[in-house]
N, C-alpha and C positions, 0 to 999 in steps of 0.2 A: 306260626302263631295261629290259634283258633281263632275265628272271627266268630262274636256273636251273635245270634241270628236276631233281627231287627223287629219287629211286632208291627206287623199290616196299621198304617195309619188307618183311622174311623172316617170317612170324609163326609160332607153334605156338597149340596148343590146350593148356588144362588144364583137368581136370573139377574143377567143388568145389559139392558137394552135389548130385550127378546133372545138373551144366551145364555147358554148355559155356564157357570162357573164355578172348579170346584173348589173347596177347601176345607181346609180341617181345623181344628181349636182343642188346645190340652191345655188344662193348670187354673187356675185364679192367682189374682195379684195383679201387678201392674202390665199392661197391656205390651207386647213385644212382636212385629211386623214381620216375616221375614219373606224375600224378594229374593228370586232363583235368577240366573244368568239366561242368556241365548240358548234354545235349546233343551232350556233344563225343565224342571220340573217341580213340585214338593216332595218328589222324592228324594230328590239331594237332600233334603232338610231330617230326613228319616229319623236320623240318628242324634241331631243337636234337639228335635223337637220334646222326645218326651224328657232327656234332659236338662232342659230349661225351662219345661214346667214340676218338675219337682224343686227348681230351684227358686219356685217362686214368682214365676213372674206364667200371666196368660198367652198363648202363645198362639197364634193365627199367622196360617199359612196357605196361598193360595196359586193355582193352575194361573198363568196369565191368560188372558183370552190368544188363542191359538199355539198354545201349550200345553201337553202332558192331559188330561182327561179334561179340561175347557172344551168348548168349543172353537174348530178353527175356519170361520166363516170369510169367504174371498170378499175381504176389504183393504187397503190400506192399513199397513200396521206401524205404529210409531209410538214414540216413549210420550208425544201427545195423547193418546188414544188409553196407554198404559199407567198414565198417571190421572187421567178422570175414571177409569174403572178402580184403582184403588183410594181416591177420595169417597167416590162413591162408597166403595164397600167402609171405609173406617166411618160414615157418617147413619150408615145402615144397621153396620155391626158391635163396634168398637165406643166411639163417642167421648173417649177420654185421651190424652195424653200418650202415646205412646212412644215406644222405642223402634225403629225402626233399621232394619238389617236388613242390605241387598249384596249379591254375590255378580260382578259383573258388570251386565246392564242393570243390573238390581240394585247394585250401589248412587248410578247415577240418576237411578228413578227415586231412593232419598234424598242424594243432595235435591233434588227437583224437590220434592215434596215439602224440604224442611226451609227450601227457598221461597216458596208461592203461598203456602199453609203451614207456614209457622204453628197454628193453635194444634196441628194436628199433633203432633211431636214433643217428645221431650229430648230428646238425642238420638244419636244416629250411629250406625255402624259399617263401615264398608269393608266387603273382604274384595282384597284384588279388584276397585269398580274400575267401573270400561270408563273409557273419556268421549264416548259416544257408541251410537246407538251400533254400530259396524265398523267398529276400527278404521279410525285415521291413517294413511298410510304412515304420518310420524311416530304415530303410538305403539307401532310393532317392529320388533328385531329385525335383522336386515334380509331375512328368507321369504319370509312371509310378505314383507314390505315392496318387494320385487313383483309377488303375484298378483299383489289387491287391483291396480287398474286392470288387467285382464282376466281375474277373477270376476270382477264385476259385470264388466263386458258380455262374459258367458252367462251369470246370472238373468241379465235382459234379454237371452232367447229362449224363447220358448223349447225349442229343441234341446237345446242343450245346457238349459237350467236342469228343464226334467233328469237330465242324464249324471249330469253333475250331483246332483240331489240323492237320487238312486245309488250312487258310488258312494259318497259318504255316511248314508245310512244304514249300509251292512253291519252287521254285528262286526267281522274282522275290522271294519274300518274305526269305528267306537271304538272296540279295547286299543286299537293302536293309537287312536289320538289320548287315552286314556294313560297310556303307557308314558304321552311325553308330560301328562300335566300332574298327572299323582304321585307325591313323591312317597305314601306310602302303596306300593306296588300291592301288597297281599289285602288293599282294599278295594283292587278290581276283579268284582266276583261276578259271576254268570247274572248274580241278581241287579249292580247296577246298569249290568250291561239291557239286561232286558228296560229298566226305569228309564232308560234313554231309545231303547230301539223300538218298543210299543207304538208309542205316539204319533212315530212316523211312519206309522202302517195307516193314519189316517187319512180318508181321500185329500184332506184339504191341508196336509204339512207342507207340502210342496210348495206351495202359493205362500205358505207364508215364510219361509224358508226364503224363498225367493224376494221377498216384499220388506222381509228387513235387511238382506243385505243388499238393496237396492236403492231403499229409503232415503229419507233426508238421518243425517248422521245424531240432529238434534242439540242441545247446549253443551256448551265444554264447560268443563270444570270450572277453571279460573272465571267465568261468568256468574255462577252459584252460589262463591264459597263467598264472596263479598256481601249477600245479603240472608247468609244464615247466621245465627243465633245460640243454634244450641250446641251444645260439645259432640265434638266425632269421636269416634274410636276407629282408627283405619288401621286394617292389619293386611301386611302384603308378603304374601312366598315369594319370596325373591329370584327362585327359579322358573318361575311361571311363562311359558315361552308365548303367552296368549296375549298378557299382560304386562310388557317389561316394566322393570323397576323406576326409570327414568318419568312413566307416566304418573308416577305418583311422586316427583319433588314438589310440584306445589304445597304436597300436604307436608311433607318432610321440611319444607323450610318453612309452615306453620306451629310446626309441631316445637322447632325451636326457638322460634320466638314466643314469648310468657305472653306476650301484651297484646297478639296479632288474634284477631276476630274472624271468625269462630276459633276457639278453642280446640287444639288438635292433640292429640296423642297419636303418636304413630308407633307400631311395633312391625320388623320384619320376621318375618317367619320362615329359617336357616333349616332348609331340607324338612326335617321329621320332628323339628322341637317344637312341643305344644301349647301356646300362652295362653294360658287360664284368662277368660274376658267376665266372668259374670259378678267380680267383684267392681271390677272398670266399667260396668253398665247400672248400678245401683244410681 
């Protein structure tokens, strides 16, 4: 199958706190947030952006600070740090109501958001969100869960953080982790491989690479979901080896009870079949 070829997002710059940050804006209508994962970028977003603003709705999407063409300046990086730089931005840019959608860490920077600043929000969307900032060892399949404590370990040296870092940023390393999380395979093209290998050409990914998965992990879910308000929409691929299934029953045993607060819709997503959301986000 031919894939079609995506149209260079438009971006601008915003400064917030002497940095630079980028992002982009398509559409008019009601305001809609979206929030990239560990790693990622607004490039992931490429393809839902321009259409979800034909569908109506204004669509802002942003570089986290030390991500993707942001600035990656050697500080301390935390889902603290990531949730006043987008209050900031929605109180700069935005000003109304919106919906808001994170992939990842990106999910749990909405439940955060729709917990602390309710005014900002009208509902939320989480695809596959993390249940902290660097994976719990309980939140991951039993291979991965084996490495995390000496994974980390090597993180905290200097020597062989950098080295660590260097090996997974290879382009052969990309398509291969690419290979275990996309289950439509003919949608890893040379082009996302570059949206993700660029960034980490920059002096300062390292450090931060190294400072999130070193971090404080930040709030779990079941801490969140008792003082939000507005309706979720949580959609999770089920084969997602980053994200197992099991970290999303909180939502799943919300989802089944009518009368349990916040209001949940859960839909899993069974290899390559595609649930239309933008009726479920009205």
């Amino acid at each position: 199958m031919q894939l079609t070829p995506i149209p260079t997002l438009e971006t601008k710059i915003w400064s917030w706190q002497g940095h630079r940050i980028n992002y982009t804006v398509q559409g008019t209508g009601q305001p809609m947030i979206l929030i990239h994962g560990f790693g990622g970028n607004m490039g992931h977003w490429r393809k839902n952006i321009p259409e979800l603003a034909v569908a109506g709705y204004q669509v802002w999407c942003l570089d986290l600070l030390g991500f993707g063409s942001s600035d990656m300046p050697k500080i301390d990086y935390t889902l603290d740090l990531w949730q006043n730089l987008l209050v900031d931005f929605w109180q700069e840019h935005i000003q109304k109501p919106a919906i808001w959608v994170g992939n990842s860490i990106g999910g749990l920077l909405v439940l955060m958001i729709l917990a602390d600043y309710p005014q900002l929000g009208s509902s939320g969307v989480l695809l596959n969100a993390a249940g902290s900032m660097n994976i719990r060892r309980e939140e991951a399949i039993l291979p991965l869960r084996i490495v995390m404590g000496p994974l980390r370990m090597m993180m905290r040296s200097q020597r062989l953080g950098p080295f660590f870092f260097n090996q997974v940023r290879r382009k052969e390393a990309i398509r291969n982790s690419l290979f275990q999380i996309y289950g439509n395979k003919e949608a890893i093209t040379d082009e996302i491989v570059e949206i993700l290998y660029n960034p980490s050409c920059n002096p300062g990914a390292c450090h931060v690479f190294m400072s999130v998965l070193t971090g404080p992990p930040g709030p779990r879910p079941v801490e969140l979901l008792p003082r939000i308000q507005h309706p979720l929409l949580v959609i999770w691929g089920e084969d997602d080896p980053w994200a197992a299934l099991r970290t999303a029953k909180v939502y799943q045993d919300l989802s089944a009870n009518s009368d349990a607060q916040p209001q949940v819709t859960f839909e899993i997503i069974p290899k390559l079949v595609i649930v239309p959301t933008t009726s479920v986000l009205r």
